[in-house]
PLY file of the C-alpha trace (Angstrom):
ply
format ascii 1.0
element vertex 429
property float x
property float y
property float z
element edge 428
property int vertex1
property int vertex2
end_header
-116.12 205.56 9.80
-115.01 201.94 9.64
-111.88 202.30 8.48
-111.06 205.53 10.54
-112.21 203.34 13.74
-109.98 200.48 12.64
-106.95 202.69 12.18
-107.44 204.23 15.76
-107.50 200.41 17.12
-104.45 199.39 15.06
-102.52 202.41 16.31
-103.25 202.24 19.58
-102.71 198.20 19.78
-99.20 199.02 17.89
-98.52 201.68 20.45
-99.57 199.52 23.43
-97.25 196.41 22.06
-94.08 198.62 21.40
-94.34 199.97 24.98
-95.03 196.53 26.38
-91.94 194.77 24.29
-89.55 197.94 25.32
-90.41 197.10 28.86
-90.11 193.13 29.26
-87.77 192.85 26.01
-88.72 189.22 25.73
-86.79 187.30 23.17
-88.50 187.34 19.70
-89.33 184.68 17.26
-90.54 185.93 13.78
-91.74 183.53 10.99
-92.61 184.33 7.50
-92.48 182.20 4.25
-95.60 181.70 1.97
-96.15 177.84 2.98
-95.51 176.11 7.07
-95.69 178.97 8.61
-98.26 178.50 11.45
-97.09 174.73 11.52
-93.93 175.74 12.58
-95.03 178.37 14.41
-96.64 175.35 16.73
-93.92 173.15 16.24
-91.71 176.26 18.09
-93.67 176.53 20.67
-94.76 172.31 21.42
-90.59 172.43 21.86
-89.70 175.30 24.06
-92.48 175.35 26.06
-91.61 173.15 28.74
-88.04 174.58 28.83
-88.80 178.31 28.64
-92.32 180.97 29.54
-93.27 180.95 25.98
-96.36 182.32 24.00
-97.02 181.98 20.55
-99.63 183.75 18.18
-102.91 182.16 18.28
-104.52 180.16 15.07
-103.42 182.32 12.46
-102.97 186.26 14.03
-100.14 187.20 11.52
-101.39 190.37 10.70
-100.72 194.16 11.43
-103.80 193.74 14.11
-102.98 190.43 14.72
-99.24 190.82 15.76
-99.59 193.23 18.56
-102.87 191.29 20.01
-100.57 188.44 20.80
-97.79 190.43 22.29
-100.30 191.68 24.71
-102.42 189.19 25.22
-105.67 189.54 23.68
-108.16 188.16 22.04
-109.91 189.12 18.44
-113.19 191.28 18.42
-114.01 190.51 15.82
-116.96 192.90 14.55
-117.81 194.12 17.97
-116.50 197.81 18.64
-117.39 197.65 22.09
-115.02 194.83 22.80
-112.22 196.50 20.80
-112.49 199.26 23.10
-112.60 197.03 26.11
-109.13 195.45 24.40
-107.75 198.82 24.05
-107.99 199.71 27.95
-106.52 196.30 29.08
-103.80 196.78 26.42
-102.86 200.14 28.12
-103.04 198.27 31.86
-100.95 195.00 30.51
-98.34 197.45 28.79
-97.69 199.43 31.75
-98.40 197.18 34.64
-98.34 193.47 33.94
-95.74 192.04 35.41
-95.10 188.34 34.53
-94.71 188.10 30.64
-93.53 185.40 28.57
-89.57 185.01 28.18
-89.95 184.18 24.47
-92.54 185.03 22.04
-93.46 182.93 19.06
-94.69 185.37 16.27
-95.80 184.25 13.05
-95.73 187.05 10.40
-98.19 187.33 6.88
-98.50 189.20 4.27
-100.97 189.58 1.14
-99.83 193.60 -0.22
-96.69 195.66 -0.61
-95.74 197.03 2.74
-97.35 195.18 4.97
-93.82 193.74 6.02
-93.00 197.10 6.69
-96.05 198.03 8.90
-95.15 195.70 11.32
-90.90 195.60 10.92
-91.62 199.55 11.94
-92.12 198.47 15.53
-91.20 195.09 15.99
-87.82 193.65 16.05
-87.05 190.21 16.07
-84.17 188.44 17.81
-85.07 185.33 15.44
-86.49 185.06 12.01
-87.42 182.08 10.89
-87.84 181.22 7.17
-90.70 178.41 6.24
-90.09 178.74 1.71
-90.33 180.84 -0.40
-92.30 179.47 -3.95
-91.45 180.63 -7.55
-95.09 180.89 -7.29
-96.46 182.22 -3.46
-99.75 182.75 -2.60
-100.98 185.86 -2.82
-99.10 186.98 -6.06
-102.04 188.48 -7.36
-101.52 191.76 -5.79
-97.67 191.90 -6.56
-95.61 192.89 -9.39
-94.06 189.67 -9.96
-92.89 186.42 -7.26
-89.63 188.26 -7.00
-91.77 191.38 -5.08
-93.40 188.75 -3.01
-89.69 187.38 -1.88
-88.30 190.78 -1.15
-91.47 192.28 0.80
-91.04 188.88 3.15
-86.89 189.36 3.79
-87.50 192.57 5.05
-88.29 190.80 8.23
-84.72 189.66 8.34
-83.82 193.42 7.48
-85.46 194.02 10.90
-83.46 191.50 12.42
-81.35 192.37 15.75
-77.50 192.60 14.58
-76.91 189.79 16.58
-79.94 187.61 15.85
-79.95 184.43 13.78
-81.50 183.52 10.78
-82.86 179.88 11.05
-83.94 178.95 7.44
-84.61 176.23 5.14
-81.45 174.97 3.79
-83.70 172.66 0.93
-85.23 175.96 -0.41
-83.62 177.47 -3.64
-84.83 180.54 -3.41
-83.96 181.30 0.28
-80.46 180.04 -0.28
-79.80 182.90 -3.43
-80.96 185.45 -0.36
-78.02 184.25 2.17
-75.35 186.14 0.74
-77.57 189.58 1.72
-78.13 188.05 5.64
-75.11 189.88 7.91
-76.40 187.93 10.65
-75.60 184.16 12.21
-76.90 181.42 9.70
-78.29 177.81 11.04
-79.97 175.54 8.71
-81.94 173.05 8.45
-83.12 170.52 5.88
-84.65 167.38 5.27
-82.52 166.13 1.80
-79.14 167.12 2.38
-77.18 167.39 5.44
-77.48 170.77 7.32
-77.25 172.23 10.89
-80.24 170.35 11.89
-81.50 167.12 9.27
-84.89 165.57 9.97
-84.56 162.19 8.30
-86.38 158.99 7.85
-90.06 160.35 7.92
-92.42 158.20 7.51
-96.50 157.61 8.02
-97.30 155.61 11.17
-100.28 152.97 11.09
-101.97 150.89 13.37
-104.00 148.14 11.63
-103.52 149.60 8.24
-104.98 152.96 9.43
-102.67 156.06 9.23
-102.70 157.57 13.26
-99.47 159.97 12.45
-96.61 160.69 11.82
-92.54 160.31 12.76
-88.85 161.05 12.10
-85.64 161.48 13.32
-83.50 165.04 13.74
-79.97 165.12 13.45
-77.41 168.01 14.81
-73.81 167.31 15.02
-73.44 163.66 16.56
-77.12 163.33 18.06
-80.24 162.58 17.14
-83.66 162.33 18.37
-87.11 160.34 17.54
-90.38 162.77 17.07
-93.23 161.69 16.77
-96.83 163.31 16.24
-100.17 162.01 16.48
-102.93 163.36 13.68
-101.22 164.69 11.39
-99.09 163.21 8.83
-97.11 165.16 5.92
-93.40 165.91 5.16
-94.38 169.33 5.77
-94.26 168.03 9.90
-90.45 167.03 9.12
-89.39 170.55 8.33
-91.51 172.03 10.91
-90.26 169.67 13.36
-86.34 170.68 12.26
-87.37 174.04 12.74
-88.58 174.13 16.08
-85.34 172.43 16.88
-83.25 174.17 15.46
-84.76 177.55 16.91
-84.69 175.56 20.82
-80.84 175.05 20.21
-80.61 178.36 19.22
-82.29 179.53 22.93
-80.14 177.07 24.77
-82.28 174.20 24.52
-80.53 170.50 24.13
-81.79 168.51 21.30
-83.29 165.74 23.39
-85.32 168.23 25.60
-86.96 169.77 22.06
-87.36 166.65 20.77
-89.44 165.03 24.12
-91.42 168.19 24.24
-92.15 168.80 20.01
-93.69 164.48 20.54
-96.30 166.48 22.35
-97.64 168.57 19.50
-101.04 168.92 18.55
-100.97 169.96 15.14
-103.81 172.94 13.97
-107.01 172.22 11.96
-107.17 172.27 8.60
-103.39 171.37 8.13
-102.98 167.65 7.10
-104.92 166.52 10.25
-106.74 162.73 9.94
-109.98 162.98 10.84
-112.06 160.09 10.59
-115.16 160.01 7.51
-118.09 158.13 7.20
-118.09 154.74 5.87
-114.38 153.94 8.03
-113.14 156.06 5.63
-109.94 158.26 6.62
-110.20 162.01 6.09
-107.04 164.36 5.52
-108.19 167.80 5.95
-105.95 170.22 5.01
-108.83 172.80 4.03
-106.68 175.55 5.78
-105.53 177.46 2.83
-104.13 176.04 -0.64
-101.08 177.55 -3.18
-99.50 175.51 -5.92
-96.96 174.71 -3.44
-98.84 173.47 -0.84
-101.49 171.62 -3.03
-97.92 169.69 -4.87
-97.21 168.68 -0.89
-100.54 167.62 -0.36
-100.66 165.14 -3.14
-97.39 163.88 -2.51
-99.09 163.05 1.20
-101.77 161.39 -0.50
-99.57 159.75 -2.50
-97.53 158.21 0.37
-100.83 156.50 2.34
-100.48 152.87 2.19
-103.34 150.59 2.52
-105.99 152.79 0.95
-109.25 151.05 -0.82
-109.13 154.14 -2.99
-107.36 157.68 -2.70
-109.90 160.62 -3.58
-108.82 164.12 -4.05
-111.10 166.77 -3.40
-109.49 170.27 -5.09
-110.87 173.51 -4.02
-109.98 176.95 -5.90
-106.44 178.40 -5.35
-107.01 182.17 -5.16
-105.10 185.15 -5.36
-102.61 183.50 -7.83
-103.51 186.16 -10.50
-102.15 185.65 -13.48
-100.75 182.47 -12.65
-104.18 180.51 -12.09
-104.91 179.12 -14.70
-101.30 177.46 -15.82
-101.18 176.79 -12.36
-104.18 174.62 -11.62
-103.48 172.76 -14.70
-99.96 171.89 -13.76
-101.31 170.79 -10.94
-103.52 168.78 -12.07
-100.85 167.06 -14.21
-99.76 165.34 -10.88
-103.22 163.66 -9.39
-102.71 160.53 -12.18
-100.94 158.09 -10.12
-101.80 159.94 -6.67
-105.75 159.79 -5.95
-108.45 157.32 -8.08
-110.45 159.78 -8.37
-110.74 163.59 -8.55
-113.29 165.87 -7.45
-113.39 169.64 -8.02
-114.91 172.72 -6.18
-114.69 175.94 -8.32
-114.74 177.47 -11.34
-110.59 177.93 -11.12
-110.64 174.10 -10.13
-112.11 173.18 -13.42
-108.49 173.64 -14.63
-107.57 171.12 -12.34
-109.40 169.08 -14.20
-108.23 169.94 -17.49
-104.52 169.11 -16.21
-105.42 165.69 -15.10
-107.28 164.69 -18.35
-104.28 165.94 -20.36
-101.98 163.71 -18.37
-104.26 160.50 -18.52
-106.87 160.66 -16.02
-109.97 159.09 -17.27
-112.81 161.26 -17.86
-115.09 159.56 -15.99
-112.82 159.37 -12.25
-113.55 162.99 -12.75
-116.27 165.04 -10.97
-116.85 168.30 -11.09
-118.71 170.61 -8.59
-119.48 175.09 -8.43
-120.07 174.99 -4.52
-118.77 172.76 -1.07
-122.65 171.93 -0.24
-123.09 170.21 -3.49
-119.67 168.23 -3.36
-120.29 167.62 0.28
-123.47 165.93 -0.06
-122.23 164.24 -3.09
-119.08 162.58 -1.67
-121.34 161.16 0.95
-122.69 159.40 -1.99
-119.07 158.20 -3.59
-117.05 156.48 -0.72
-116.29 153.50 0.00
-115.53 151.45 3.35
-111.24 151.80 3.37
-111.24 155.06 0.75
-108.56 157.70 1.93
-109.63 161.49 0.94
-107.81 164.33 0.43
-109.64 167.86 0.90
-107.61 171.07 0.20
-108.66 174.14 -1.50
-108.01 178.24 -0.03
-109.44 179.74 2.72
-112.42 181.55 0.49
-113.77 178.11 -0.48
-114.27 177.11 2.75
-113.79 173.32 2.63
-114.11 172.65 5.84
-117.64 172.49 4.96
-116.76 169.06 2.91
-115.30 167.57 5.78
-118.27 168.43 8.30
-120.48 166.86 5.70
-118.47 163.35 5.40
-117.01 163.30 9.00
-117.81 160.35 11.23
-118.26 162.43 14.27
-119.98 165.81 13.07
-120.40 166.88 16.90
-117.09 167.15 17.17
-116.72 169.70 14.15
-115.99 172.62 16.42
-113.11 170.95 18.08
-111.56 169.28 14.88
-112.35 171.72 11.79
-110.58 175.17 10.93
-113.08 178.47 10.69
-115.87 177.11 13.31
-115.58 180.65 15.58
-119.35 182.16 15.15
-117.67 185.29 13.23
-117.03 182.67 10.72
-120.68 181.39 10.86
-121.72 184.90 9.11
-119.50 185.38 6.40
0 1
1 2
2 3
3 4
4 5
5 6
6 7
7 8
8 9
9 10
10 11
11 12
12 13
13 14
14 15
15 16
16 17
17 18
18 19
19 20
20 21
21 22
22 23
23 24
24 25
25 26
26 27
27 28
28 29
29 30
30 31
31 32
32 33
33 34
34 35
35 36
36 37
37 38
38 39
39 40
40 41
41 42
42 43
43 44
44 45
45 46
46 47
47 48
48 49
49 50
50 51
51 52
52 53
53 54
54 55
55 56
56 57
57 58
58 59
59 60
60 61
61 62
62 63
63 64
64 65
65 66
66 67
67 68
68 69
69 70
70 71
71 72
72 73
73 74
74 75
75 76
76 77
77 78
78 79
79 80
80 81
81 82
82 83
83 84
84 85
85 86
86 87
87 88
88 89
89 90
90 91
91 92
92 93
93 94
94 95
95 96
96 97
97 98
98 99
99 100
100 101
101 102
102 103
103 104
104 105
105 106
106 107
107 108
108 109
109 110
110 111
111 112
112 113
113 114
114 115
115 116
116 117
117 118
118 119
119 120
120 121
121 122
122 123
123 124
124 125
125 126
126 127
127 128
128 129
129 130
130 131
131 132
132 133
133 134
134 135
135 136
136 137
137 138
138 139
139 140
140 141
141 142
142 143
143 144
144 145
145 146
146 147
147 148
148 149
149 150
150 151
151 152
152 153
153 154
154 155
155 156
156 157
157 158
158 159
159 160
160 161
161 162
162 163
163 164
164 165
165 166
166 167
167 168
168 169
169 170
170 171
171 172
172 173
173 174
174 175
175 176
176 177
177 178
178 179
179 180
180 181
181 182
182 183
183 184
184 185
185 186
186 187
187 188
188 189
189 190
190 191
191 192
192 193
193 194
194 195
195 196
196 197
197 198
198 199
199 200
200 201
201 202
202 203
203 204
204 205
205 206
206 207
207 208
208 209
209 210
210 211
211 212
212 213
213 214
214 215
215 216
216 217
217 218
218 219
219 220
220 221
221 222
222 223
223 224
224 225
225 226
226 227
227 228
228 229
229 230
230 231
231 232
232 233
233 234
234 235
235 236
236 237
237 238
238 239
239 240
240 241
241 242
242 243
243 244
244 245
245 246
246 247
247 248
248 249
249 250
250 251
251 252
252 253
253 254
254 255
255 256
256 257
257 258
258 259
259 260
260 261
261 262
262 263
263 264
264 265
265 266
266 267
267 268
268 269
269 270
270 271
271 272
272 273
273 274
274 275
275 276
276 277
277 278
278 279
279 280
280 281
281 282
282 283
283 284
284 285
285 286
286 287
287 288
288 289
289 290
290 291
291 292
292 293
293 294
294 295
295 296
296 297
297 298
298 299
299 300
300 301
301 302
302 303
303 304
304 305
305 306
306 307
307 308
308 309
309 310
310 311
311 312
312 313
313 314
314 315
315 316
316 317
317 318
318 319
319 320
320 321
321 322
322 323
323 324
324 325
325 326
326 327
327 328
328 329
329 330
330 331
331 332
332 333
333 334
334 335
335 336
336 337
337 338
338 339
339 340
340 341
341 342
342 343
343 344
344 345
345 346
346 347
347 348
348 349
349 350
350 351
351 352
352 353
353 354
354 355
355 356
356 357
357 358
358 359
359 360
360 361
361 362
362 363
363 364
364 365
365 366
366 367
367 368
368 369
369 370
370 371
371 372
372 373
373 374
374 375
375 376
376 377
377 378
378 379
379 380
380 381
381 382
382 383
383 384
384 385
385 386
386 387
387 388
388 389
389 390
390 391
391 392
392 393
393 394
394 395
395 396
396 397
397 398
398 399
399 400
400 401
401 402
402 403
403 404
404 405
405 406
406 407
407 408
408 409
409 410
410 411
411 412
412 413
413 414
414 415
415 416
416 417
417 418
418 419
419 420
420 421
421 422
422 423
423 424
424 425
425 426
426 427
427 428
């Protein structure tokens, strides 16, 4: 009954959205790529919003539900059938009725199966696609032939592209430059090592009195350039975003200067490289969001970049749905955190091989813990830090993480503001 009930929803939401789109035919800004993707999503919006009526997806809605929800307007249900109902009968008002609607939408598109590209490229055609980068090893392989399936089940966006839309992609990616040749439609690049359409250059961590508050860099197109900078958050991964958004506000007419004053304003989401502050003056980055190889490699690389750190501590959750990539995975991995964090601390029984790769490569036995659950490892980090230590917390979304940080954060009121996952359908799963 469930599932029969969820299908009526889905079709009906789809239905409502298509009518709505055909209607206002707002230009459309579609993001996929297995890591960035809801940081750039953001980072789009933070730098078109004061030049153009925007709206972009909310947290994370990415989905086949989620897609069509932020085309009209709504919010998540959740569990509650009564309020999906209630969304179904404004849908049908908004799609026929509403009359001021957004001049751009900013969509952010996921997958985790075959076809679910296709379930939402049957209705909704973009006018931009944006590509974030695509991994030799993506998240969610698990339920995919091979990585290769994974790459072509996300391009299929750009197959849904408008004949004259643009591609804006990420000119540092290997794996999205072998798929240009295929792309019949207007190229602009962007990149932060080699010079593209749009460079982002000289990124850096900012600090006041020793502590890391953010981060900045420069974007270059043609003869200009422009400062950014972003309080929070820190990460290369805010350079490429940052090009992106750029690059996708020149595309809609939007001078470089103009995207650059308005992306300084970004706040960044929870969970993705935000600084929070720990216990002890210690420095928190939470990036509890979601974890792949790729994304954990960028995250240590982060942590490897903080200056002025006592000690660096890495806290490594599970990276799931990597099927039969885990365990090499993890363990190469783990090969990197020598040099990077002082000490290692794992949550999971994949994680364990996290630990494996980091003894193999030198790590010391005993600057490795090891945990099965966030509530011990949250109660026993409390334990291990230090006045000045910088931490590092990443792991996927099933570990939920998040939980470490609440446990070690200076301001634990505040955990519903700064933490990922706090709605109260969260609280009961």
């Amino acid at each position: 009954m469930k599932k029969i009930f969820k299908s009526f929803v889905t079709k009906t939401l789809i239905f409502e959205a298509s009518l709505l789109l055909k209607r206002r035919k707002p230009t459309i800004v579609a993001i996929t790529g297995s890591v960035g993707k809801t940081t750039t999503k953001d980072a789009i919006y933070a730098a078109i919003k004061d030049s153009v009526l925007a709206r972009k997806s909310e947290k994370s809605f990415n989905s086949e539900i989620g897609v069509p929800l932020t085309v009209l307007g709504l919010p998540n249900a959740w569990n509650n059938p009564i309020y999906w109902l209630k969304n179904l009968i404004d849908g049908m008002f908004i799609a026929l009725f509403q009359k001021d609607y957004p001049q751009v939408l900013v969509l952010e598109t996921g997958i985790d199966r075959p076809g679910d590209m296709d379930a939402l490229t049957r209705w909704l055609t973009p006018d931009i696609v944006v590509l974030t980068c695509l991994p030799s090893v993506p998240v969610h392989v698990e339920y995919f032939s091979s990585p290769e399936q994974v790459v072509q089940e996300k391009m299929k966006l750009v197959s849904a592209l408008k004949p004259d839309g643009v591609v804006v992609y990420n000119a540092d990616d290997t794996i999205i430059e072998t798929q240009l040749p295929n792309i019949l439609q207007k190229v602009v690049g962007y990149s932060r090592y080699k010079k593209s359409d749009y460079t982002s250059s000289d990124d850096r961590i900012v600090y006041s009195d020793n502590i890391p508050t953010g981060s900045a860099y420069t974007i270059s197109h043609q003869e200009k350039s422009a400062d950014v900078r972003v309080s929070d958050t820190i990460g290369s991964v805010q350079a490429y975003s940052g090009a992106a958004a750029v690059a996708v506000a020149g595309v809609l007419g939007i001078s470089l200067e103009q995207a650059a004053t308005s992306l300084s304003q970004l706040r960044t989401p929870n969970g993705r490289l935000r600084l929070v502050r720990g216990i002890k003056s210690t420095i928190l980055i939470d990036d509890t969001y979601n974890s792949s190889p790729i994304a954990a490699e960028q995250a240590l690389e982060t942590l490897r970049e903080v200056r002025f750190a006592k000690r660096k501590i890495a806290v490594l959750g599970d990276m799931l749905e990597l099927g039969r990539y885990s365990s090499e995975e993890h363990e190469r991995i783990g090969g990197k955190i020598p040099g990077t964090a002082d000490l290692l601390l794992t949550v999971g029984v994949r994680a364990r091989q996290f630990a494996q790769g980091a003894l193999d490569a030198g790590m010391p036995e005993n600057k490795i813990l090891q945990y099965d659950n966030t509530d011990r490892a949250g109660k026993e980090l409390q334990n291990i830090l230090q006045l000045g230590d910088v931490v590092l917390v990443k792991a996927s979304q099933g570990v939920r993480a998040e939980q470490i940080i609440a446990e070690v954060m200076a301001e634990p009121e505040r955990a519903e503001e700064l933490l990922v996952r706090q709605d109260r359908a969260w609280s009961v799963r």
